[in-house]
C-alpha positions in Angstrom: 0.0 0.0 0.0 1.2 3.5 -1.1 0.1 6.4 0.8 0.8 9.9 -1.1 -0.7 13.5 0.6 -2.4 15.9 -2.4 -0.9 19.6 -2.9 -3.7 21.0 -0.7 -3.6 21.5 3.2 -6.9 19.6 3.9 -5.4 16.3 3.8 -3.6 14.5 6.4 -0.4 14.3 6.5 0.7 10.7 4.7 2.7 9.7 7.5 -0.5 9.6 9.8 -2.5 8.1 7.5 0.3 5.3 7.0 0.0 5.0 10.7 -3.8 3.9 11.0 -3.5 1.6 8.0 -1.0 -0.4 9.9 -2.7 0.0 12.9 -5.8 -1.5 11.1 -3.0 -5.0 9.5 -1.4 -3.6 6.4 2.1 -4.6 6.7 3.6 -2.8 3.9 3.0 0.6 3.4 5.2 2.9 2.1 4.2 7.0 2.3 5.6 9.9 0.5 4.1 13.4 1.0 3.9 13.6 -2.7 0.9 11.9 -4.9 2.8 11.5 -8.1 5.4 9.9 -6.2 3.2 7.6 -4.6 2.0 6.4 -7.9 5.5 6.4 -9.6 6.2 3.8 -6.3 2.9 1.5 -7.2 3.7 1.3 -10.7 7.2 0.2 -10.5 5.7 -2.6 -7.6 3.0 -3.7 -10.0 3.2 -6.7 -12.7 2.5 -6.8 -15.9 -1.1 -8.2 -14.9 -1.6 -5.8 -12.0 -3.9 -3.1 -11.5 -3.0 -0.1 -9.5 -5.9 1.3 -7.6 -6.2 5.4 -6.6 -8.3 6.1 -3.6 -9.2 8.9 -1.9 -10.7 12.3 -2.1 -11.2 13.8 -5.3 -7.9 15.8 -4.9 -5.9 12.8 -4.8 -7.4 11.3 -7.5 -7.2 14.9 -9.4 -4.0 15.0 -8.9 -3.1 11.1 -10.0 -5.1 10.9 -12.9 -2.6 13.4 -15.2 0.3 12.1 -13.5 -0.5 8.3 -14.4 -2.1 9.2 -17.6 1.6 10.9 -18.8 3.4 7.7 -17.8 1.1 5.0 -19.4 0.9 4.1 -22.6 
């Protein structure tokens, strides 16, 4: 799990939210206060037959959507 903090000061920081998904059993998650980052990280994890999945608010996703859209084919 990749946790990445949108360009807006309304989220939480990605380091808390990190937090509470381990607290909750997710073992791996990584965190970078950048979204594009976050989404450069889950692509280079994924397989050829994996999906990467963007969740969220709509800023996160607003900012993900160009970002992955300029790096896929």
């Amino acid at each position: 799990m990749g946790v990445g903090r949108p360009g807006t000061s309304r989220g939480l920081p990605a380091a808390e939210v990190a937090r509470a998904a381990r607290a909750i059993g997710c073992d791996d998650v990584s965190y970078t206060d950048d979204v594009g980052d976050a989404c450069d990280a889950a692509l280079a994890r994924a397989g050829a037959d994996d999906l990467v999945l963007v969740t969220g608010s709509l800023y996160v996703v607003g900012h993900a959507r160009p970002h992955l859209l300029s790096r896929l084919p």
